[in-house]
C-alpha positions as CSV (number, residue, x, y, z in Angstrom):
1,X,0.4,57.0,118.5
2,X,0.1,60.8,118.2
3,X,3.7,62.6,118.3
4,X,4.6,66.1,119.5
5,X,7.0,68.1,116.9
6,X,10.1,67.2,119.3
7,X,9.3,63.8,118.5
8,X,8.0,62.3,122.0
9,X,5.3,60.6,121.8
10,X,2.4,62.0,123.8
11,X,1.8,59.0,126.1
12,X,5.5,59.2,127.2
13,X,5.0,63.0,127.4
14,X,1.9,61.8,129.4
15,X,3.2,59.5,131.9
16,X,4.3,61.0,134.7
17,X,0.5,62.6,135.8
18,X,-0.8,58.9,134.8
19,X,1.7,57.8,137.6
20,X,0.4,60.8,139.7
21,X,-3.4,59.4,138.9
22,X,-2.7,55.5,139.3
23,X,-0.7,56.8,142.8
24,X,-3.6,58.5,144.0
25,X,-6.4,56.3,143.1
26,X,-3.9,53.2,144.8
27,X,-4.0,51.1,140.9
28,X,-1.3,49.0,141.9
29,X,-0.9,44.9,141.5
30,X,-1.7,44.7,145.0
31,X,-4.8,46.8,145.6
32,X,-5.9,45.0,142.8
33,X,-5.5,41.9,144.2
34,X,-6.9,43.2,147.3
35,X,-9.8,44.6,145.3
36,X,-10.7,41.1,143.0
37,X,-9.8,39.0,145.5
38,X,-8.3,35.5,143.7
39,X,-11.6,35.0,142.0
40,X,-12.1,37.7,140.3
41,X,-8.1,37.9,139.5
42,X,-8.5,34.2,138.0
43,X,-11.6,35.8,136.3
44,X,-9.4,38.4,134.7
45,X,-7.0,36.3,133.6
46,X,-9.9,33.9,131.8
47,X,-11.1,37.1,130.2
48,X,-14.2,37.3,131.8
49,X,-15.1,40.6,132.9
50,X,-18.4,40.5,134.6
51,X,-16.8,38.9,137.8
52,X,-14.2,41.5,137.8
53,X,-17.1,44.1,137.2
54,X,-18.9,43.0,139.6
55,X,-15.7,43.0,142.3
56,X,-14.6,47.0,141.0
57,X,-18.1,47.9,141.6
58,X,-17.8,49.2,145.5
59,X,-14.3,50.0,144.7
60,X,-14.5,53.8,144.4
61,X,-12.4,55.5,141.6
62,X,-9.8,52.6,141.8
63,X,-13.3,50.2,140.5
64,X,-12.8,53.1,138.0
65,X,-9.6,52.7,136.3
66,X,-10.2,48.5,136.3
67,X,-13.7,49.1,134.8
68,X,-12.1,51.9,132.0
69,X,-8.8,50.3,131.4
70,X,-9.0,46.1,132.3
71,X,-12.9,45.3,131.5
72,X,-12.9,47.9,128.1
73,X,-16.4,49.5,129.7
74,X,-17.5,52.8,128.4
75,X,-17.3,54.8,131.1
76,X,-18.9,58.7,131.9
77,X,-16.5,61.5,130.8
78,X,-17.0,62.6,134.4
79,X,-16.1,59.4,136.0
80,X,-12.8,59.3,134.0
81,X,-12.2,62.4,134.5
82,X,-11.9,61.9,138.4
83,X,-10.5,58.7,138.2
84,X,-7.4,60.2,135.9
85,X,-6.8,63.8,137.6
86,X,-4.5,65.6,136.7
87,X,-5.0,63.9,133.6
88,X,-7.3,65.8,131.2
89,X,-9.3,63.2,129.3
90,X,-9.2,65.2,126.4
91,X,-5.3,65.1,126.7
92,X,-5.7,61.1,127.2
93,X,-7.8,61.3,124.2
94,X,-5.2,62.7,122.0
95,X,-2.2,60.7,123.5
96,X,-3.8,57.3,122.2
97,X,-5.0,56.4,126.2
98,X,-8.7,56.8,125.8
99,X,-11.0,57.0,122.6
100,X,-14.7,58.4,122.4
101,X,-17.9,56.4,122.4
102,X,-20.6,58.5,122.3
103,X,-20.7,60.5,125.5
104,X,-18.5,58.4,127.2
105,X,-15.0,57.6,126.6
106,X,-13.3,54.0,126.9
107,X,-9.5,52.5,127.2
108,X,-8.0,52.3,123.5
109,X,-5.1,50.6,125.0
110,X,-4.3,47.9,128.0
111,X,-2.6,49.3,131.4
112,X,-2.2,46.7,133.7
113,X,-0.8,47.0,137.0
114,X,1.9,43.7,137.8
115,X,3.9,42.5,140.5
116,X,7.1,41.0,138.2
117,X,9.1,39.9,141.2
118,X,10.5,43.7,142.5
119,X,7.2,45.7,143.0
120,X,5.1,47.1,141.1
121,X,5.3,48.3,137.5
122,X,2.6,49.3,135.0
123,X,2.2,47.6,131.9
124,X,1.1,49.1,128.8
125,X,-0.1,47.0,125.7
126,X,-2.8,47.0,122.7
127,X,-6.3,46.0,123.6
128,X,-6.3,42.1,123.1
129,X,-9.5,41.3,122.5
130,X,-10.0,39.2,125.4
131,X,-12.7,41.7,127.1
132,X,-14.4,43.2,124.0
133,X,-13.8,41.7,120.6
134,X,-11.2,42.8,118.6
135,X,-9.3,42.4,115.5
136,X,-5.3,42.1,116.0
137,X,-3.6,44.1,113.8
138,X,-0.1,43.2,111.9
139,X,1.3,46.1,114.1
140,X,-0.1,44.8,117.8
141,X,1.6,45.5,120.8
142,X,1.0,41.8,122.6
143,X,0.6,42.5,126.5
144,X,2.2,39.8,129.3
145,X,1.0,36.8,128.3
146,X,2.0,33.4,129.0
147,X,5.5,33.1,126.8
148,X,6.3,36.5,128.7
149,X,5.4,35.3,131.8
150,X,7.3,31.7,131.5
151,X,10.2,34.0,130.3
152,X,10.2,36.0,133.2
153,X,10.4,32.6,135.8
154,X,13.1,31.1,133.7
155,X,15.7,34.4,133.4
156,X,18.3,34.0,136.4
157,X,18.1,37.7,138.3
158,X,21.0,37.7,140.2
159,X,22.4,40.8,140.2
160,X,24.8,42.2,136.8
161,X,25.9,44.6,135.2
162,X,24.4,45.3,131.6
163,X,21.3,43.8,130.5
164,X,20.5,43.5,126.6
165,X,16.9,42.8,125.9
166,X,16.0,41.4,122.3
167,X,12.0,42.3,120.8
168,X,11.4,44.1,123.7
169,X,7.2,44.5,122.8
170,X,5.5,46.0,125.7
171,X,9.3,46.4,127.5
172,X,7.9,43.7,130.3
173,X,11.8,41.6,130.6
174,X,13.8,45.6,130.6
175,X,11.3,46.0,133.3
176,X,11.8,43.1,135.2
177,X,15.6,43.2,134.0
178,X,15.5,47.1,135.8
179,X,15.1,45.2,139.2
180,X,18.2,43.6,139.0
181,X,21.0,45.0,136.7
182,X,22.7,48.2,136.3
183,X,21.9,49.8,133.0
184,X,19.0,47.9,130.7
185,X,19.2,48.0,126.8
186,X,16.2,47.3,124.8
187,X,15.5,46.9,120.8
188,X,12.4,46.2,118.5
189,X,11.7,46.1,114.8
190,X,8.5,47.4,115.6
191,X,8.0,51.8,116.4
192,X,4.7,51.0,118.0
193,X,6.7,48.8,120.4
194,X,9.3,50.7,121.3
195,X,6.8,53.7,122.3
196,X,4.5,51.7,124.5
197,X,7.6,50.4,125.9
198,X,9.3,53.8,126.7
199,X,5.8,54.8,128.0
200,X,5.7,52.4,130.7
201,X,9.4,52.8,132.1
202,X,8.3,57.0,132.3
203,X,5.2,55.8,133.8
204,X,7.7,53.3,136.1
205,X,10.5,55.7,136.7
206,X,12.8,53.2,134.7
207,X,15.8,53.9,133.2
208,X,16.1,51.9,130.1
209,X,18.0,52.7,126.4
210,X,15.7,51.7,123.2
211,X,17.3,51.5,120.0
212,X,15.2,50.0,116.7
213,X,16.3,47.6,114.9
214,X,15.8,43.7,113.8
215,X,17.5,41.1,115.5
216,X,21.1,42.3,117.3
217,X,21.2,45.1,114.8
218,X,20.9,47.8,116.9
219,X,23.4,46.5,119.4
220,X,26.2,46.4,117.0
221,X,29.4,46.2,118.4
222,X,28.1,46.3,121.7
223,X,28.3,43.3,124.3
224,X,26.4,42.7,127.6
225,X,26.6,40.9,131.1
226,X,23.0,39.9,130.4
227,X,21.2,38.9,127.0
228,X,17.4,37.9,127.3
229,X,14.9,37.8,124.6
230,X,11.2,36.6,123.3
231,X,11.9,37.0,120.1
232,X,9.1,36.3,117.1
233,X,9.9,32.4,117.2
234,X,6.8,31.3,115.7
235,X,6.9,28.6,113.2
236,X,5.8,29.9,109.9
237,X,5.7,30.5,106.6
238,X,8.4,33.1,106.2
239,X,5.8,35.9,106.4
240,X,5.3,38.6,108.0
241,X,1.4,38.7,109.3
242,X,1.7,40.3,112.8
243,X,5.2,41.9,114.2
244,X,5.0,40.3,117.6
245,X,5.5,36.9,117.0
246,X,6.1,36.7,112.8
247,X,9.9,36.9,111.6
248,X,9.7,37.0,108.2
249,X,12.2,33.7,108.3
250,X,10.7,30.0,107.5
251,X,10.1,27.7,109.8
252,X,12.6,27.9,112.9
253,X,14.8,30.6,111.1
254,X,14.3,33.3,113.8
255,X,15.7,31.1,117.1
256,X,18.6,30.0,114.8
257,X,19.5,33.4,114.1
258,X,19.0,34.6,118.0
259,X,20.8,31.3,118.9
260,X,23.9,31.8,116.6
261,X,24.2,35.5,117.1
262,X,24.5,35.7,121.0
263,X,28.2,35.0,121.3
264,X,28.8,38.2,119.6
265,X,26.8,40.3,121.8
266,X,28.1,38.1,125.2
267,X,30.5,40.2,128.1
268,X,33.3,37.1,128.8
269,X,31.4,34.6,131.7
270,X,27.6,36.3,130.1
271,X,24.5,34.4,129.9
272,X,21.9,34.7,127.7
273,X,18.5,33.6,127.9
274,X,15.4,33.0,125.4
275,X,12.3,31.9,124.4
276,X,13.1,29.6,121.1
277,X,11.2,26.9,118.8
278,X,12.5,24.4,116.8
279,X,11.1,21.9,114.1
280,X,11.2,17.9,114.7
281,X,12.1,16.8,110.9
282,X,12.1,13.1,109.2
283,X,15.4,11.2,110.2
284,X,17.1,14.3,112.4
285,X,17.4,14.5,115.9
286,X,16.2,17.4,117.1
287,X,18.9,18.2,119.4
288,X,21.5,18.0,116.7
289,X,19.7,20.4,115.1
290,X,19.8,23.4,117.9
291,X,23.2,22.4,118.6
292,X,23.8,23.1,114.7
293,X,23.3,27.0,115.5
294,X,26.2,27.1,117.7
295,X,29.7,28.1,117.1
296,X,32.2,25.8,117.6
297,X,33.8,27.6,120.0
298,X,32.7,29.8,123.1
299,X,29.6,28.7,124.5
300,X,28.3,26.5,127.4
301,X,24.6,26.0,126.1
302,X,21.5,24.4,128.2
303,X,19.0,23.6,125.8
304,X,15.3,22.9,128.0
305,X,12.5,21.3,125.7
306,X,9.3,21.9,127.8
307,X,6.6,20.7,124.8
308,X,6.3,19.6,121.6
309,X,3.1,19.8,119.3
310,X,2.1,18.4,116.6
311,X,2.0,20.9,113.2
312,X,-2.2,20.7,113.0
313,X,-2.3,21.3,116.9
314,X,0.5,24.1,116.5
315,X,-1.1,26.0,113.4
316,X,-4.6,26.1,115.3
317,X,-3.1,27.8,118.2
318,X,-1.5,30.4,116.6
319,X,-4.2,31.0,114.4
320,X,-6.6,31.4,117.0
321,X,-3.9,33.7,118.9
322,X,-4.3,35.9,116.4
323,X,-7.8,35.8,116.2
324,X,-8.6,33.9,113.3
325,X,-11.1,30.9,114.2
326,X,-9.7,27.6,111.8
327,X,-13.1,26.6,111.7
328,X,-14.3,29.3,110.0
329,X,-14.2,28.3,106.1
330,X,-12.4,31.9,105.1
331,X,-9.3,30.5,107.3
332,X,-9.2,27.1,105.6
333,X,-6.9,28.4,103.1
334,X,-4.3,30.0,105.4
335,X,-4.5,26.4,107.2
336,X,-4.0,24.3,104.8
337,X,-1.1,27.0,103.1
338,X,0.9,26.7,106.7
339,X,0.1,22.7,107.0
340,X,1.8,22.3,103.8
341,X,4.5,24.2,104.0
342,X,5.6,21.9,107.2
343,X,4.6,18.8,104.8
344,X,7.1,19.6,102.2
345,X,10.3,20.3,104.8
346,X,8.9,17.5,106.7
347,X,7.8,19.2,110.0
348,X,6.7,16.3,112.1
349,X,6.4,18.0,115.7
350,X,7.6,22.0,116.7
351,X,9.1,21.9,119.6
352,X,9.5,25.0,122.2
353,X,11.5,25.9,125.3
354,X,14.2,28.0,126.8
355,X,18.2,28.4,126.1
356,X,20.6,29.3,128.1
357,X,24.1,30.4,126.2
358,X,27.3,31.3,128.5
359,X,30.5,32.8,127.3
360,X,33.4,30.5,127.9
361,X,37.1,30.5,126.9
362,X,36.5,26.8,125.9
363,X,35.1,24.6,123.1
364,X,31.5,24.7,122.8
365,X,29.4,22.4,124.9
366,X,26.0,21.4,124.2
367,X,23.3,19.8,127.0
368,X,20.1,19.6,125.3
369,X,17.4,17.7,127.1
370,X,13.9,17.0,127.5
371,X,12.0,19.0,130.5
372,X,8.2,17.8,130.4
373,X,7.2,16.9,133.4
374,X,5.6,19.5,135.8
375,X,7.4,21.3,138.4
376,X,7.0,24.8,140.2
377,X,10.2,26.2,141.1
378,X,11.5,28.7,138.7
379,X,14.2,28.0,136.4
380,X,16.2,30.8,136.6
381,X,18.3,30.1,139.6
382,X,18.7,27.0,138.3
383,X,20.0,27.8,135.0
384,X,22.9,29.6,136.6
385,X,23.8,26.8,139.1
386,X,23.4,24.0,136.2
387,X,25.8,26.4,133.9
388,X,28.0,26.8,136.9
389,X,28.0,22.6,137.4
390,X,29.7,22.5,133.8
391,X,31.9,24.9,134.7
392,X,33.0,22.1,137.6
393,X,32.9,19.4,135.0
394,X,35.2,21.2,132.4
395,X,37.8,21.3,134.7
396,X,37.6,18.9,137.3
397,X,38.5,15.3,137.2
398,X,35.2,13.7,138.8
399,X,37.3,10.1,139.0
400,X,39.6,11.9,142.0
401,X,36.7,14.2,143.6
402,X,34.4,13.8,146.3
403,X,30.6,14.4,146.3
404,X,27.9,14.6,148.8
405,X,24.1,14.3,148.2
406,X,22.1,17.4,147.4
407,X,19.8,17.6,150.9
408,X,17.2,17.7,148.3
409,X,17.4,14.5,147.1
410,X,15.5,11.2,148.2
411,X,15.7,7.5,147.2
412,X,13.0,6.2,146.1
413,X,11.9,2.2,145.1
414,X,8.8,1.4,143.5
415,X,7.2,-2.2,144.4
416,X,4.3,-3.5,143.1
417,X,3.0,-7.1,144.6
418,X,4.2,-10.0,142.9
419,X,1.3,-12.4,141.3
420,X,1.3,-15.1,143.6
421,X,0.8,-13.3,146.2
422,X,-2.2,-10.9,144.3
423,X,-3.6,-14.3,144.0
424,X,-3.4,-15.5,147.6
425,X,-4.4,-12.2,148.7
426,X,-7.7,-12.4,146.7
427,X,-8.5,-15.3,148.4
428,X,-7.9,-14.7,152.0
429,X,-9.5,-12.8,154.9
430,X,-6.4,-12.1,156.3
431,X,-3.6,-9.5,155.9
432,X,-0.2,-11.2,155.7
433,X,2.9,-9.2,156.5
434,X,5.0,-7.9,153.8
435,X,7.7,-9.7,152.7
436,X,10.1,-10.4,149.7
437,X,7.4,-13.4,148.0
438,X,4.9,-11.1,148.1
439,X,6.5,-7.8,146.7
440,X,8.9,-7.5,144.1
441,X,11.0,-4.2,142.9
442,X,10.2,-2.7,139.5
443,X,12.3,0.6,139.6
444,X,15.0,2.4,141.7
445,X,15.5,6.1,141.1
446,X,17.2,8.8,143.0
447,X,15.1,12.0,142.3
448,X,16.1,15.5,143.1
449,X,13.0,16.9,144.8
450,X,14.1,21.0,144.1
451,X,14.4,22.7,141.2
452,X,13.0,20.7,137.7
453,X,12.7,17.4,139.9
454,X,15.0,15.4,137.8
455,X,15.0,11.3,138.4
456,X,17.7,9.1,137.8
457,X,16.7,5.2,137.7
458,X,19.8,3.1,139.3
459,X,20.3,-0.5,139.9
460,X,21.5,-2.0,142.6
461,X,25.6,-2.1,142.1
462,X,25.3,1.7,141.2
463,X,23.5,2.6,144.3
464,X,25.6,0.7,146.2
465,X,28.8,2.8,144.6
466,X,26.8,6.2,145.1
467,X,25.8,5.0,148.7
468,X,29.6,4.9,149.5
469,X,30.4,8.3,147.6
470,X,27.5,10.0,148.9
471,X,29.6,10.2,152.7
472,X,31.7,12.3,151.2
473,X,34.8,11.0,152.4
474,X,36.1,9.0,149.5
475,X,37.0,9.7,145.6
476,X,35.1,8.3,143.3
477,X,38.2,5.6,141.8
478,X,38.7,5.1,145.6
479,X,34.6,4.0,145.8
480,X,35.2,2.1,142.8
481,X,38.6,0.3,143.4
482,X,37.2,-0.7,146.6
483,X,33.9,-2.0,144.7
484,X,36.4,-4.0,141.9
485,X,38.2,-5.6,144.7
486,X,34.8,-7.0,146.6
487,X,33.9,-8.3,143.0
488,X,36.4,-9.5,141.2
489,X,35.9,-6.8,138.9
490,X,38.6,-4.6,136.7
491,X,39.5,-1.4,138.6
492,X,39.4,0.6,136.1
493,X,36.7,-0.3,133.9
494,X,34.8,0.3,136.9
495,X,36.0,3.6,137.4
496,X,34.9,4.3,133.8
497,X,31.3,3.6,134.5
498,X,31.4,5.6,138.1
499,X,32.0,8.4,136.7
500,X,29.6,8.4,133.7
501,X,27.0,7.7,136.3
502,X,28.4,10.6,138.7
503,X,28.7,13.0,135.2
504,X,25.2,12.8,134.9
505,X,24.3,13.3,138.2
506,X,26.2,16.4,139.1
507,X,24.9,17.8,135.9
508,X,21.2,17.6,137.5
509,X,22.2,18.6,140.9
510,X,21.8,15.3,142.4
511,X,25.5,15.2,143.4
512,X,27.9,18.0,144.9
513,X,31.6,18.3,144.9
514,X,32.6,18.7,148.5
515,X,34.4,21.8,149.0
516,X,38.3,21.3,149.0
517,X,38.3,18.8,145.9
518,X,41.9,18.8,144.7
């Protein structure tokens, strides 16, 4: 990245005519949605570019700028030109935008137009290699992929005060973070970074502080409403190969150190979220394990485990995200070097997901759960409404509160037909009416149909205690005593067992205090 004496870098210096260019020539996320049409956006996104070629090609100068800067074609001098004015191409040249091929110039770095939830905003990144083949080198600037994107769905954006972003790369959460908080900080190890980060917000008008640094370094002292961060998590070997996703830390060193230093860095009643990965070892739970990282004191923590591979599956992804083919025998060493070092600390699974740390004025709590199964809403929204359901718990007692049922959330029984009457069935021409010989009930479960769909299998005497809670008119010891009476049961033992059954459902947002609980 070329540098003027003041020290600005020349693509920052560059910016706002690039803005005037992409403005002019309408290179915005939704012409170019207009202009590829969902095929060839899908197309894009597979790293394809002859159906996006093909789509740009009656597109005027705005076919242009998505032939020069998302396909990586050469493109006429004159062409550019056109497609960049007021830009001089000679200026884009020197400023890192554009290199010479020949008589012709082509993109030396990714700007991609993106709709991140509050408009548009430009994007600027190193050339991946998904378009025209590419090495990645140890100081790449990784574009919005699919960690960033995931992060982006799962960060709560209701509006706040001071944001703190953590390995900013590209700067693609301090944009999004722009849209809805007051003042946006953001930190990298990496120089590179931080310019093509500060290039975009000039080229998006943005407003954001960058300070260099590893880790919470630069934001010494400092603490924030807001803390969100996809750090370099990967699972490795404690080296550094590429800046972007390599901490220099073995094995699941970097998320412990993000995980155990955000209380510091935490405004009272803050949340932090992050992309983290942790290793499944021989004869240790892996929850135990995050929760480990915490301090004893301060924190409400959701822990979300959405997958967990296997270390032969895990070290051929990352090798092939950084372009290295494991089948090829030159990489068989770096292979088998990673795949060891999980054998001897015992790595039987990695395991990858989001946490979400709030600043309390209590002990520590810990929910760390799986969260496998598919489901489409967001979980950013939810992250703040299941922190703010442990606020509840903390400091209500559920055994004298009322709950209703989330409107969301639907009763569900699953039958399946009982032999006999598979047999009989088999046999006969006729269609008998349903009844209890020939079905018979293999699972109850109340399942929350917003948010991460969680289930909840019941049996009968539970749902027959949630069934009288669920009105809302009664506490749960009332429900209970009432329950204790009918059965000849002890009161409070029963109690016990309501409430670890109601616990678990307000935590998932199955159940909701009623407003006015004392």
């Amino acid at each position: 990245m070329s540098m003027h004496p003041d020290g600005a870098s020349r693509l920052v210096t560059l910016a706002p005519r690039l803005r005037e260019a992409f403005l002019s020539q309408r290179y915005d996320a939704d012409t170019l949605m207009e202009v590829l049409g969902d095929d060839g956006h899908d197309a894009l996104g597979r790293g394809e570019p002859v159906p996006v070629r093909r789509a740009a090609a009656g597109a005027g100068l705005t076919g242009t700028l998505i032939r020069l800067l998302l396909t990586g074609d050469d493109c006429p001098r004159s062409e550019a030109a056109a497609a960049l004015a007021p830009v001089d191409v000679d200026e884009a040249v020197a400023a890192g935008l554009l290199e010479v091929a020949g008589d012709r110039v082509r993109a030396a770095l990714d700007v991609r137009p993106m709709d991140l939830g509050a408009g548009n905003r430009w994007m600027i990144s190193d050339l991946d290699g998904s378009m025209r083949p590419r090495d990645t080198a140890p100081d790449h600037v990784l574009g919005v992929g699919h960690a960033s994107l995931s992060l982006l769905r799962a960060t709560p954006t209701a509006r706040t005060g001071s944001v703190l972003d953590v390995g900013t790369g590209c700067g693609v959460q301090a944009a999004h973070a722009a849209g809805y908080a007051r003042s946006v900080t953001a930190t990298d190890v990496s120089a590179r970074a931080l310019e093509f980060a500060a290039a975009g917000c000039a080229l998006n008008e943005t407003p954001v502080e960058f300070l260099r640094g590893p880790w919470y370094e630069p934001a010494a002292g400092r603490t924030f409403d807001r803390i969100v961060a996809n750090p370099p998590f990967v699972v490795g070997r404690g080296t550094v190969d590429h800046t972007y996703r390599d901490s220099g830390l073995p094995l699941d060193g970097a998320s412990e150190t993000m995980i155990s230093g955000a209380l510091a860095h935490l405004a009272p009643g803050g949340v932090a979220t992050m992309l983290a990965s942790w290793v499944h070892l021989r004869d240790e739970d892996w929850r135990s394990r995050v929760a480990g990282w915490l301090p004893d004191d301060g924190l409400e923590a959701w822990v979300v485990q959405r997958d967990v591979a296997d270390p032969a599956l895990y070290v051929g992804t990352w090798m092939r995200d950084a372009g290295l083919d494991p089948r090829d025998p030159a990489n068989a060493a770096l292979a088998d070097d990673w795949l060891e070092h999980f054998a001897r600390a015992g790595v039987e699974g990695v395991g990858f997901g989001f946490v979400y740390l709030q600043r309390t004025d209590a002990p520590t709590s810990v929910t760390a759960e799986d969260l496998r199964h598919g489901f489409d809403d967001p979980l950013g929204d939810e992250a703040l409404d299941q922190l703010a359901r442990a606020a509840w718990l903390r400091s209500a007692d559920v055994a004298d509160a009322r709950f209703r049922f989330d409107p969301a959330t639907a009763l569900e029984r699953v039958l399946l037909p009982t032999a006999s009457a598979s047999v009989a069935a088999a046999g006969s021409a006729d269609a008998p009416e349903a009844d209890e010989a020939t079905w018979r009930e293999v699972v109850t479960r109340l399942h929350r149909g917003g948010g991460p769909r969680w289930q909840h299998e019941v049996d009968e005497a539970s749902l027959q205690l949630l069934t009288g809670l669920g009105r809302g008119e009664l506490t749960t010891a009332q429900v209970a005593g009432l329950l204790a009476t009918a059965r000849g049961a002890d009161a409070a033992a029963l109690t016990a067992e309501a409430t670890e059954l109601v616990v678990g459902l307000i935590r998932h947002g199955l159940l909701r205090p009623v407003a006015g609980n004392s």
